[in-house]
C-alpha positions as MATLAB code, in Angstrom:
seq = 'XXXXXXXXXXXXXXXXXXXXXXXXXXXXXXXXXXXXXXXXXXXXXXXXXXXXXXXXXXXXXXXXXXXXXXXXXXXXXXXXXXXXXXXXXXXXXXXXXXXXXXXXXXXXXXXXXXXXXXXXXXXXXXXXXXXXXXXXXXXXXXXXXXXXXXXXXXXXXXXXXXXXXXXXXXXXXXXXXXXXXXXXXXXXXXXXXXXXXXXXXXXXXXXXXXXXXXXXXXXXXXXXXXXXXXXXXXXXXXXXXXXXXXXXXXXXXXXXXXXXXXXXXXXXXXXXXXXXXXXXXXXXXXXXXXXXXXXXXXXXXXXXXXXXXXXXXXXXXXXXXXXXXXXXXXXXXXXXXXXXXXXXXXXXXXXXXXXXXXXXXXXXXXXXXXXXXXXXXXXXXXXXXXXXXXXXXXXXXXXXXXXXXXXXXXXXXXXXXXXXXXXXXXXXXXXXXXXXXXXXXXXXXXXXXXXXXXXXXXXXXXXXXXXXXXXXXXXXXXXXXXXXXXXXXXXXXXXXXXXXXXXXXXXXXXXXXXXXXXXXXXXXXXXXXXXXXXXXXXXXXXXXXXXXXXXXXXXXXXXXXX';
ca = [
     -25.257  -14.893   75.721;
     -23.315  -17.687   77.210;
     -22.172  -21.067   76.540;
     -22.166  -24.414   78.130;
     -18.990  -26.367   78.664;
     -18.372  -29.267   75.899;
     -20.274  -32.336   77.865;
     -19.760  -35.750   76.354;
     -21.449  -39.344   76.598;
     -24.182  -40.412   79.541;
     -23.145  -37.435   81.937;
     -23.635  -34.601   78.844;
     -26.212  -32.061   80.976;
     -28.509  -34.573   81.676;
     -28.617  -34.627   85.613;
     -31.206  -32.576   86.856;
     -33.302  -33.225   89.825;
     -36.416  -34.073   89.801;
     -37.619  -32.025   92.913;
     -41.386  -31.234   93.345;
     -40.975  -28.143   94.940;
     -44.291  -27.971   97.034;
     -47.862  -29.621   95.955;
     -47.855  -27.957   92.612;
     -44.487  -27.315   90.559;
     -42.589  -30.282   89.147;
     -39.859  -30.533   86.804;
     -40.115  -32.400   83.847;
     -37.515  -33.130   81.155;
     -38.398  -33.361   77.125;
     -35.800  -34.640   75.230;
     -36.265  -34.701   71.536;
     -34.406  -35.970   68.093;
     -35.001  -34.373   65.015;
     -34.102  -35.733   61.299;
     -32.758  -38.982   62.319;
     -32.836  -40.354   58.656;
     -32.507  -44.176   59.781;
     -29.086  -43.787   61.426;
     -29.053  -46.539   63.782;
     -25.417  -46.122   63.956;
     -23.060  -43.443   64.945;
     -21.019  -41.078   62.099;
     -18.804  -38.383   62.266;
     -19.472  -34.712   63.952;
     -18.094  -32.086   64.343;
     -17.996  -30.201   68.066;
     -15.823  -27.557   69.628;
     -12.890  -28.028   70.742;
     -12.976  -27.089   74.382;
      -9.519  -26.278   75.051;
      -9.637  -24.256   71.736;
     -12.774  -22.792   70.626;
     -11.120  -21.643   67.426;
     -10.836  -25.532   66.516;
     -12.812  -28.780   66.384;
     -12.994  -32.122   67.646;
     -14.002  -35.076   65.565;
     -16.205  -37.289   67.100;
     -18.345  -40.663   66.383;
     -21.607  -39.533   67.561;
     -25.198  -40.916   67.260;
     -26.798  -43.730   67.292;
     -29.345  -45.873   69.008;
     -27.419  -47.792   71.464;
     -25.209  -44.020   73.131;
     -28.948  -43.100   73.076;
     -30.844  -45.568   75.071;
     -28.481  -45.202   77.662;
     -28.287  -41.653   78.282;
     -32.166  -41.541   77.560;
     -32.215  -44.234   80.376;
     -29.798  -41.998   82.602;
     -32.008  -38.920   82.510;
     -34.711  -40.967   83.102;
     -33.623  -42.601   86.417;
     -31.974  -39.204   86.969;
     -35.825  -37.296   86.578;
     -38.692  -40.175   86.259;
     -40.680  -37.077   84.599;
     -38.879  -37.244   81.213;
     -40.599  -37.645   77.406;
     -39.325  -38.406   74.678;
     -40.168  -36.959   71.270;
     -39.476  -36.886   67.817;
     -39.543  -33.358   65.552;
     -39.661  -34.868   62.189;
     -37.751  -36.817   59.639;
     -37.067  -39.802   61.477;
     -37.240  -42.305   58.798;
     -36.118  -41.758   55.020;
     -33.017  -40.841   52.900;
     -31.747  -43.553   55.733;
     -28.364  -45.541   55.229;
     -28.644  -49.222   54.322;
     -29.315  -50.541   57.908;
     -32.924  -49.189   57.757;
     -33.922  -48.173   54.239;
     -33.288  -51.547   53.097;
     -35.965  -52.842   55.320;
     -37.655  -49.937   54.896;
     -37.520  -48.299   57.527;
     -38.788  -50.655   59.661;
     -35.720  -51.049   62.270;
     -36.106  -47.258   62.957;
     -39.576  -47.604   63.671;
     -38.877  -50.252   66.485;
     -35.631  -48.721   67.854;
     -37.560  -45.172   68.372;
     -40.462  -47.381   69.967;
     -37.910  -49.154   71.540;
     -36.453  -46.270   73.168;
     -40.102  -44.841   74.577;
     -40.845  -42.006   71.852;
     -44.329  -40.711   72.365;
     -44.939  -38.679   70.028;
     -43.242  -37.331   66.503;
     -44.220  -34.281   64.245;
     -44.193  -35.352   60.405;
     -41.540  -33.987   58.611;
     -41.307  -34.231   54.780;
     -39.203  -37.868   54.451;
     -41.857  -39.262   56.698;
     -44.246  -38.796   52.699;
     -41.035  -40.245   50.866;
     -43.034  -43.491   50.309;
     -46.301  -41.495   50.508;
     -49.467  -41.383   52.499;
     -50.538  -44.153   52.386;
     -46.865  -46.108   53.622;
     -47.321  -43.483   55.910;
     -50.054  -44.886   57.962;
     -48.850  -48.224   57.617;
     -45.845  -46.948   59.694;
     -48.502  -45.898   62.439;
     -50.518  -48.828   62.075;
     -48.357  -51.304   61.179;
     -48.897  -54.304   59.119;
     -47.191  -55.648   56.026;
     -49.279  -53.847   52.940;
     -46.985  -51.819   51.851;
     -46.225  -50.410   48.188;
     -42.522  -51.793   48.533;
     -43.438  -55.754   49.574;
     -39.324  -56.401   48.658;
     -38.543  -54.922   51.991;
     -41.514  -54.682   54.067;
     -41.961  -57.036   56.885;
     -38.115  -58.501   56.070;
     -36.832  -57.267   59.422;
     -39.756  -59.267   61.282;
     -42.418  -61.509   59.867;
     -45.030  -59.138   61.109;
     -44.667  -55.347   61.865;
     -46.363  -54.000   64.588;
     -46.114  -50.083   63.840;
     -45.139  -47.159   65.661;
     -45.763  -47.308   69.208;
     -45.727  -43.144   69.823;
     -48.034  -40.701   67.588;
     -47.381  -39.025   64.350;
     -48.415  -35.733   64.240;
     -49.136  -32.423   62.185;
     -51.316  -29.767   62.642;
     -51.218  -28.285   58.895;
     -51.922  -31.782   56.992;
     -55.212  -31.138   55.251;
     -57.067  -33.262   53.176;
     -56.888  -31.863   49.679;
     -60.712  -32.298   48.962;
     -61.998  -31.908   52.549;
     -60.109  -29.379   53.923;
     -59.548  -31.276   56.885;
     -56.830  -32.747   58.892;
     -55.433  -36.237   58.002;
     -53.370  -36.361   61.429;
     -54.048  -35.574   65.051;
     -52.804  -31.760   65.300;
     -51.474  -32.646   69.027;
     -50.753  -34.930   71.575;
     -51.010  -34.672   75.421;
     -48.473  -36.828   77.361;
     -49.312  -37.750   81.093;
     -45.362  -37.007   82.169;
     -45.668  -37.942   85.659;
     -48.349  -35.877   87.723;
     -48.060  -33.236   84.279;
     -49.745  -33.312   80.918;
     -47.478  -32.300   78.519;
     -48.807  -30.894   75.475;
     -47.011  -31.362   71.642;
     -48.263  -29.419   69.524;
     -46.690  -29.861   65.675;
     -46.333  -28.762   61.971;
     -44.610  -29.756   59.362;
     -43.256  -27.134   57.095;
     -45.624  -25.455   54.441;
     -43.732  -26.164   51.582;
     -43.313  -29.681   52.123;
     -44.752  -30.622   48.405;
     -42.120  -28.350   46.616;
     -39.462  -31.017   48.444;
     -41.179  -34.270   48.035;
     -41.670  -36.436   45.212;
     -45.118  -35.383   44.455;
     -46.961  -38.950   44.371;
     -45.525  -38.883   48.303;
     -48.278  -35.793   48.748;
     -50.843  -36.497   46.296;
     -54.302  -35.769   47.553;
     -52.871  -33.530   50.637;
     -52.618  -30.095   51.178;
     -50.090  -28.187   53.502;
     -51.315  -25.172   55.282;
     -49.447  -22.473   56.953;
     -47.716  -23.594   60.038;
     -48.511  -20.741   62.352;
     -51.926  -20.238   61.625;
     -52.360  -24.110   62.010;
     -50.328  -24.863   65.290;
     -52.287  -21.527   66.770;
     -55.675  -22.785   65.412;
     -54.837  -25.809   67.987;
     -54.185  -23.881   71.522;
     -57.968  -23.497   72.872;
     -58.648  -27.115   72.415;
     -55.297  -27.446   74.040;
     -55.918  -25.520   77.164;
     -59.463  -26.811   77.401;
     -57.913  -30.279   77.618;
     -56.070  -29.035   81.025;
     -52.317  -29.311   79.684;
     -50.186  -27.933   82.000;
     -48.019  -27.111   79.088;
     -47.289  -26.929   75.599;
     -44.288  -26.983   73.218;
     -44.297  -26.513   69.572;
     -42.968  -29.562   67.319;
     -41.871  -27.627   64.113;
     -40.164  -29.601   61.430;
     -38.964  -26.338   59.852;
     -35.752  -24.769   60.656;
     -32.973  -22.154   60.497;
     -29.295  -21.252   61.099;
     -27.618  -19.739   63.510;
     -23.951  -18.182   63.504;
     -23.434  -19.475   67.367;
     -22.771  -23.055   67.645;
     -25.009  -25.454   69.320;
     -22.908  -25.339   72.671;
     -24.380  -21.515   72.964;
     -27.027  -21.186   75.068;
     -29.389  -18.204   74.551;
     -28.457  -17.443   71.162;
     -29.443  -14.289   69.277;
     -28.132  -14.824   65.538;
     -30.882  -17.029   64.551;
     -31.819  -16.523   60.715;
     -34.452  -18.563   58.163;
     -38.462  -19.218   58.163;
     -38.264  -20.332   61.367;
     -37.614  -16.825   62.773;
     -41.288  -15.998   61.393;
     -42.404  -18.952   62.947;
     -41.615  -18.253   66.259;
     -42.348  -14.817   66.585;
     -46.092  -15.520   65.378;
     -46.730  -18.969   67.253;
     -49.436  -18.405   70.535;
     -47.176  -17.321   73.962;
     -48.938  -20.299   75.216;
     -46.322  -22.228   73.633;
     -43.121  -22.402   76.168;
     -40.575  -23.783   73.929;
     -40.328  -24.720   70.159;
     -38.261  -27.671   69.369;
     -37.116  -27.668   65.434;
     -35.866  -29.433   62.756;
     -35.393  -29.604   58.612;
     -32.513  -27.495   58.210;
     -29.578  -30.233   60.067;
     -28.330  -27.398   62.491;
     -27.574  -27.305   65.844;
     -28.809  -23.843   67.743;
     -30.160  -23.768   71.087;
     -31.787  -19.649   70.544;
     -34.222  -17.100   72.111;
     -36.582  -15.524   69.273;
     -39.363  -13.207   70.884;
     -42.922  -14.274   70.941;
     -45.833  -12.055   70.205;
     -45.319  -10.127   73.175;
     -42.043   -9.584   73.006;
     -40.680  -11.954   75.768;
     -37.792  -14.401   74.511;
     -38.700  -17.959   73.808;
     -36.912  -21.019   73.504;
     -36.104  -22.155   69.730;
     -34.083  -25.274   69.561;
     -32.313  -27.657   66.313;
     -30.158  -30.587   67.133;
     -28.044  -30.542   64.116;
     -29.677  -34.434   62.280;
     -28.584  -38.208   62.172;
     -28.845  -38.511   66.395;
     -25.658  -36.247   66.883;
     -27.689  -34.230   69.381;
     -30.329  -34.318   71.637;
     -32.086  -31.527   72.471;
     -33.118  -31.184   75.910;
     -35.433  -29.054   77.337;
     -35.941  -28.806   81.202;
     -39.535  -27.066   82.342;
     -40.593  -25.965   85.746;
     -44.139  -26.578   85.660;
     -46.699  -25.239   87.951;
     -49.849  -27.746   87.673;
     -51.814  -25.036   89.784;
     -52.402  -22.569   87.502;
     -51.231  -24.778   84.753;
     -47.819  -22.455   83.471;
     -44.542  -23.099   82.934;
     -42.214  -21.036   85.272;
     -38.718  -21.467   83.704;
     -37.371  -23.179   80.716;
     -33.827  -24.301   80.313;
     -32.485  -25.556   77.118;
     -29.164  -27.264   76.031;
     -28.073  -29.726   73.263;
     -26.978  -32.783   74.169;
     -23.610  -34.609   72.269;
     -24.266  -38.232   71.959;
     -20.863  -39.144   72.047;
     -21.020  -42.934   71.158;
     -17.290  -43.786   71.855;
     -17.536  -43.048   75.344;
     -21.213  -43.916   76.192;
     -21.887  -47.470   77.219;
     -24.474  -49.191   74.444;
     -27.999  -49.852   75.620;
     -27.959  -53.766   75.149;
     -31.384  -54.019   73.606;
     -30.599  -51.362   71.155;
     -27.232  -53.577   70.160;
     -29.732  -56.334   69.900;
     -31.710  -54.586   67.463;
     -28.806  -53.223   65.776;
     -27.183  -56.700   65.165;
     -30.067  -57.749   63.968;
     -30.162  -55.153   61.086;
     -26.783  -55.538   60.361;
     -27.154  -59.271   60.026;
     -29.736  -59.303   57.588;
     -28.109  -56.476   55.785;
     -24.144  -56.102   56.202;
     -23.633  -58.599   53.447;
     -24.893  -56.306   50.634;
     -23.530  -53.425   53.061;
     -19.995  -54.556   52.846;
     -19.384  -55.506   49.259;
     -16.424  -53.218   48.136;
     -17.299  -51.948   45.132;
     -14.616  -49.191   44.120;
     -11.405  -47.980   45.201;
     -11.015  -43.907   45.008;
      -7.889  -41.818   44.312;
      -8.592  -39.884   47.593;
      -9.630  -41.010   50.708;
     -13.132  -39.442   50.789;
     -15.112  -36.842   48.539;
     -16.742  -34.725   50.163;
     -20.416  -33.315   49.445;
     -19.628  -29.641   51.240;
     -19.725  -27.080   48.650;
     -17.889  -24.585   48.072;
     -18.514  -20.455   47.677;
     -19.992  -21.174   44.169;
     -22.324  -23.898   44.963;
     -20.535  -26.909   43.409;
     -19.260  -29.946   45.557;
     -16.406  -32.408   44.692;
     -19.237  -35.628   45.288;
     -21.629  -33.391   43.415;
     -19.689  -33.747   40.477;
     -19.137  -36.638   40.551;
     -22.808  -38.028   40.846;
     -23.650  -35.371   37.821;
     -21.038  -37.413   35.915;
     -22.414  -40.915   36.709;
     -25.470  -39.669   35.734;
     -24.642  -38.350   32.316;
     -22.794  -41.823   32.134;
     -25.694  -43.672   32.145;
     -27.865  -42.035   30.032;
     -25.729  -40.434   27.357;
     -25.920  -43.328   24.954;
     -28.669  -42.582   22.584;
     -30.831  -46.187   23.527;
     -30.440  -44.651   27.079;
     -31.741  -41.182   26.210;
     -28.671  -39.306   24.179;
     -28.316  -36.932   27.496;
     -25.349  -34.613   27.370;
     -26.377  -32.737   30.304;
     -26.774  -33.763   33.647;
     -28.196  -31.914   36.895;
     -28.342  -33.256   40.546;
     -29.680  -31.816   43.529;
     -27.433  -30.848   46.604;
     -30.263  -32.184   49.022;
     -30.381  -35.554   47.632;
     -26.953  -36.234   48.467;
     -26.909  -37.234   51.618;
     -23.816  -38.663   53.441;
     -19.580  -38.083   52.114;
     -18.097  -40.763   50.320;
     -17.436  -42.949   52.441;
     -19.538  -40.796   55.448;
     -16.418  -41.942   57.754;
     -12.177  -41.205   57.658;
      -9.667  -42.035   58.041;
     -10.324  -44.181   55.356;
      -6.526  -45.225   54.665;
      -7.585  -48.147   52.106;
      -9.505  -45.432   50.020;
     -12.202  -48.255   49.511;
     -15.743  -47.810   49.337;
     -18.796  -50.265   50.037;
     -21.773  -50.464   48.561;
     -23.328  -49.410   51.950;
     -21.536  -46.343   51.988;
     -22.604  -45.615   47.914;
     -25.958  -46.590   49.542;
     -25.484  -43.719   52.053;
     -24.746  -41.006   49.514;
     -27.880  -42.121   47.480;
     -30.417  -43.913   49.608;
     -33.771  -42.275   48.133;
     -33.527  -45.044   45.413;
     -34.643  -42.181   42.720;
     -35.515  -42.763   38.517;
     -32.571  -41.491   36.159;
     -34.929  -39.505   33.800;
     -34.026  -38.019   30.347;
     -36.097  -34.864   29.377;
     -35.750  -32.300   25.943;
     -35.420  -28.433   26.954;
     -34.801  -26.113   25.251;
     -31.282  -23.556   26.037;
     -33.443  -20.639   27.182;
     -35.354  -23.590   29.350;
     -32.140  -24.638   30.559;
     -31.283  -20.633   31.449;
     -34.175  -19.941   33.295;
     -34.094  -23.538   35.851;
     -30.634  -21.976   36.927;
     -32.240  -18.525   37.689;
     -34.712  -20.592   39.778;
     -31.904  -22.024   41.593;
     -32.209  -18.537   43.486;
     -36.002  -18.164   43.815;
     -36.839  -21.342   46.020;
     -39.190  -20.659   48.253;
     -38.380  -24.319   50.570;
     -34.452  -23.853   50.675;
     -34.056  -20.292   52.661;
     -31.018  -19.942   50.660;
     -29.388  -20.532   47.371;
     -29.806  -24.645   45.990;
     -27.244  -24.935   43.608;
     -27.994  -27.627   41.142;
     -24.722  -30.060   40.536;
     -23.796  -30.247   36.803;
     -22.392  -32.684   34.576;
     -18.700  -32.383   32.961;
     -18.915  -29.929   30.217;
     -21.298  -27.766   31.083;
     -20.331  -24.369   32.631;
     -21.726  -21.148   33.490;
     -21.268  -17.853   35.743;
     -24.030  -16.660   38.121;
     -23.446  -13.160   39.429;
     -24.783  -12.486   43.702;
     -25.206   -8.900   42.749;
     -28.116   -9.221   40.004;
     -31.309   -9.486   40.452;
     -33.568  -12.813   40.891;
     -33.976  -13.983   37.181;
     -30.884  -11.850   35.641;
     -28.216  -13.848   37.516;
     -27.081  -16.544   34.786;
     -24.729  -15.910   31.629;
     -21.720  -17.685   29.905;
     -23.627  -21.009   30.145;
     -21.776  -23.190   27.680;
     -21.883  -26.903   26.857;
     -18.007  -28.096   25.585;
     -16.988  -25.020   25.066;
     -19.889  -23.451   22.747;
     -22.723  -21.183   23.956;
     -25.898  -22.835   24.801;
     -28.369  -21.742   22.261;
     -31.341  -20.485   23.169;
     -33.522  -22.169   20.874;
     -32.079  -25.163   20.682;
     -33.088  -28.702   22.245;
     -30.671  -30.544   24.601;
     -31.646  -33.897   26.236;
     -31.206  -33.116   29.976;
     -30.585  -36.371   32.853;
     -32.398  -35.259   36.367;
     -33.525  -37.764   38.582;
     -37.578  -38.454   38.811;
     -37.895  -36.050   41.876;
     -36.479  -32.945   39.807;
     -38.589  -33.700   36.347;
     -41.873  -34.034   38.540;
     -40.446  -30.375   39.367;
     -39.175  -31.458   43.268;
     -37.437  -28.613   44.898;
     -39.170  -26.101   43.518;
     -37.505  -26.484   39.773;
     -40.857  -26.056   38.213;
     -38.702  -25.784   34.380;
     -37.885  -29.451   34.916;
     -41.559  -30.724   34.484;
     -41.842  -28.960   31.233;
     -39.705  -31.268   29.951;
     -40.828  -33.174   26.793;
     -39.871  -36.945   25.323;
     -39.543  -38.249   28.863;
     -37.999  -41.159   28.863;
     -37.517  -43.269   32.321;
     -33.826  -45.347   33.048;
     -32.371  -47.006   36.087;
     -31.891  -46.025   39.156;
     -29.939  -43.389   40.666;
     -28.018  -45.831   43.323;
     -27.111  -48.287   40.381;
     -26.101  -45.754   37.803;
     -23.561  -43.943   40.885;
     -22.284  -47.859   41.308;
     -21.633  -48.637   37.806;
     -19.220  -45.206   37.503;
     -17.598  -45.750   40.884;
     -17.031  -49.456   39.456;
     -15.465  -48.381   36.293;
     -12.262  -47.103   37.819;
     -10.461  -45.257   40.446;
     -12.124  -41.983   41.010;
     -10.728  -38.850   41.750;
     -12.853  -36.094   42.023;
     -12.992  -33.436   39.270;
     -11.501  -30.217   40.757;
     -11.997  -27.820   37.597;
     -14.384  -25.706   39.079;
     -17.247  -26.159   36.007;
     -19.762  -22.426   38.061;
     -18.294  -19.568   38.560;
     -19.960  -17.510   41.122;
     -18.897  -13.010   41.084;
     -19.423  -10.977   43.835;
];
């Protein structure tokens, strides 16, 4: 195992040469993004520090501006480049795009030559049907308030959406092309994608209505003899489903690659020379044995544009094989990578029709940021605090008479604000808008205690997270969860101000519409009875940031033993 030296901005590994090496072996270059969530501009990341590998470096990275250029580097550098997408490009996107839903991320990514992208879940946020209008293009959409706002007309993606293991729910068969075969100079490049299985256990479940999500390997293997009947010269998986790795994303030829995608990979057809990856926001650049044993290329690029993952192939158009594979992850280091000027065109654009709502302060906090990192036990200081402003909102009894209030770790989405120093300790309503962007239902359900018990046991049993999803609670409640006891025994001491949560009992419980359709795989949640629908989630988090100066709650309200 080794490790590539820290490279930064338009030179970061992306000169190769783009030798043919006799009549039949050409290099071509595949560079790829994966959950890009609408983040046309750069945000803080994290990378080593290279005179101190025990340390980090904060840098301003992303963006579509750092990334047309280097994207136009390699591309003068090796004319055989591609550009791909592996999934969550658009949704849970800060104000920029998801105010115009989406629509400036669609152009930059056609902008900047994509050819192809692999579903991920966000790309169902707004459901099937918005789906297609994405690929399409046109103005019908199911949110008219923003569509077509960023141009009169929308023209739709210019590269392919893709997924291998989207089924019709009543036919059985796909609603998506399974691949795509890019001419990449004198190669055809194969993409081959899925998106993962449990995609309707993380979407809002009118975003998957009427589809059905089959497993990925079986799927993406299903797809290889039509593949190699269609002359590709190679192929590379496009797997929005991830993992995480203890090496960082400098480390080339990793080995300490955990989560489903480690399954994945060792089952997908050896045809496949390299599987690009996505879902979990990691950066890994890994070697996970195929079916025969021989190490393959698994890549992430950590999420928001931070990295690019690159992937160089030596590619014999003979006998149609790939002869060597070289993988590294690429920093897009905006502050020292000139901008692409019709990406800052499109950019200032956006930001024209948007920075006046963006830039409204709305609050001034007692700290300079809160952060949405948890800690050991699950909790967050921003998870708190959204709990609260939930409770807030719906604990007066015309707004539901909630006295509990649960969020989910995923749907937070950015720190508050995403960017220090912050010396002024003020806060926009873009960057609220960042936190929050899904635009979710406040919802008030009735459960009963021993409900309430056993949707914090399943906060251990979730078959989408690959880990633990700690659900963020509301002031007053508090309870212990022990590592050491088995699934479904791990909750006790769960109190609400101080008295034990009975049982029997009804409590009116706040969740946003996403966990009472029973999102994330909290199945209790849609139990639920006298449902009652409030505002939404971005408005309610305003109105308590509003109300004063926030400092987050540090009384730790889940205790976590062993």
């Amino acid at each position: 195992m080794k490790h590539n030296l820290l490279l930064i901005g338009a030179a970061l590994s992306l000169s190769s040469c783009a030798a043919v090496f006799g009549p039949s072996q050409v290099d071509v270059t595949v560079i790829g993004v994966n959950d890009f969530h609408g983040n046309l501009l750069p945000t803080s990341f994290r990378v080593p520090d290279p005179a101190d590998r025990s340390k980090t470096l904060t840098v301003q990275a992303g963006g579509v501006e750092a990334m047309g250029t280097i994207l136009a580097n390699a591309r003068r550098t090796n004319p055989n480049t591609v550009f791909v997408g592996v999934g969550d490009m658009t949704g849970a996107s800060p104000l920029i795009s998801g105010l115009l839903r989406d629509e400036p991320t669609i152009d930059a990514l056609t902008g900047l030559g994509m050819k192809v992208n692999v579903v991920g879940n966000h790309e169902f946020d707004y459901g099937f049907a918005e789906l297609q209008r994405y690929q399409k293009g046109g103005c019908n959409s199911n949110d008219a308030a923003k569509a077509c706002k960023f141009n009169n007309t929308f023209a739709g993606a210019g590269f392919t959406y893709i997924a291998a293991n989207v089924l019709d729910e009543k036919t059985g068969q796909p609603v998506l092309p399974a691949y795509k075969i890019v001419q990449v100079g004198p190669a055809k490049i194969a993409f081959v994608g899925a998106v993962l299985k449990d995609t309707p256990t993380v979407v809002t479940p009118s975003g998957v209505a009427g589809l059905r999500f089959a497993d990925e390997v079986a799927s993406i293997n299903a797809a290889i003899p039509a593949i190699k009947r269609m002359g590709a010269d190679a192929i590379v998986a496009l797997v929005h489903q991830g993992g995480t790795a203890r090496d960082t994303f400098d480390i080339v030829d990793c080995t300490t690659l955990s989560g489903p995608i480690v399954d994945i990979a060792k089952g997908l057809d050896p045809a496949v020379s390299a599987i690009m990856t996505g879902h979990t926001h990691r950066g890994y650049n890994c070697r996970v044995p195929d079916p025969n044993g021989t190490p393959r290329v698994v890549i992430q690029g950590d999420a928001l544009g931070h990295l690019l993952q690159r992937l160089d192939l030596t590619v014999d158009l003979r006998t149609n094989r790939v002869l060597a594979v070289k993988a590294s992850n690429v920093v897009v280091d905006a502050a020292n990578t000139a901008k692409d000027p019709a990406m800052t065109a499109l950019v200032n654009k956006a930001k024209g029709l948007t920075d006046p709502i963006a830039k409204t302060v709305i609050a001034t906090l007692g700290v300079e940021q809160i952060s949405r990192t948890a800690t050991p036990n699950g909790e967050s200081p921003l998870g708190r605090v959204i709990a609260d402003s939930q409770l807030a909102a719906t604990s007066s009894p015309d707004k539901g008479g909630a006295v509990i209030a649960f969020m989910n770790p995923g749907g937070i989405r950015a720190d508050l604000p995403v960017n220090v120093p912050n010396a002024s300790k003020q806060v926009t309503y873009g960057d609220a808008f960042a936190v929050q962007p899904f635009g979710n239902i406040l919802t008030v359900i009735t459960l009963t205690g021993a409900q309430i018990k056993a949707v914090l046991e399943q906060q251990f049993d979730n078959p989408s997270a690959g880990s633990n999803r700690i659900l963020q609670v509301s002031r007053g409640l508090s309870y212990t969860w022990d590592n050491s006891k088995p699934k479904g025994e791990k909750v006790s001491s769960l109190r609400l101000n101080g008295q034990a949560i009975d049982p029997a009992a009804s409590y009116r419980v706040t969740v946003n519409n996403f966990l009472a359709d029973g999102g994330d795989g909290f199945t209790v949640f849609a139990q639920g009875t006298n449902r009652l629908g409030g505002e939404l989630d971005i408005n309610a988090f305003q109105a308590f940031l509003t109300a004063g100066t926030v400092t987050p709650d540090t009384t730790e309200r889940i205790t976590r033993l062993n």
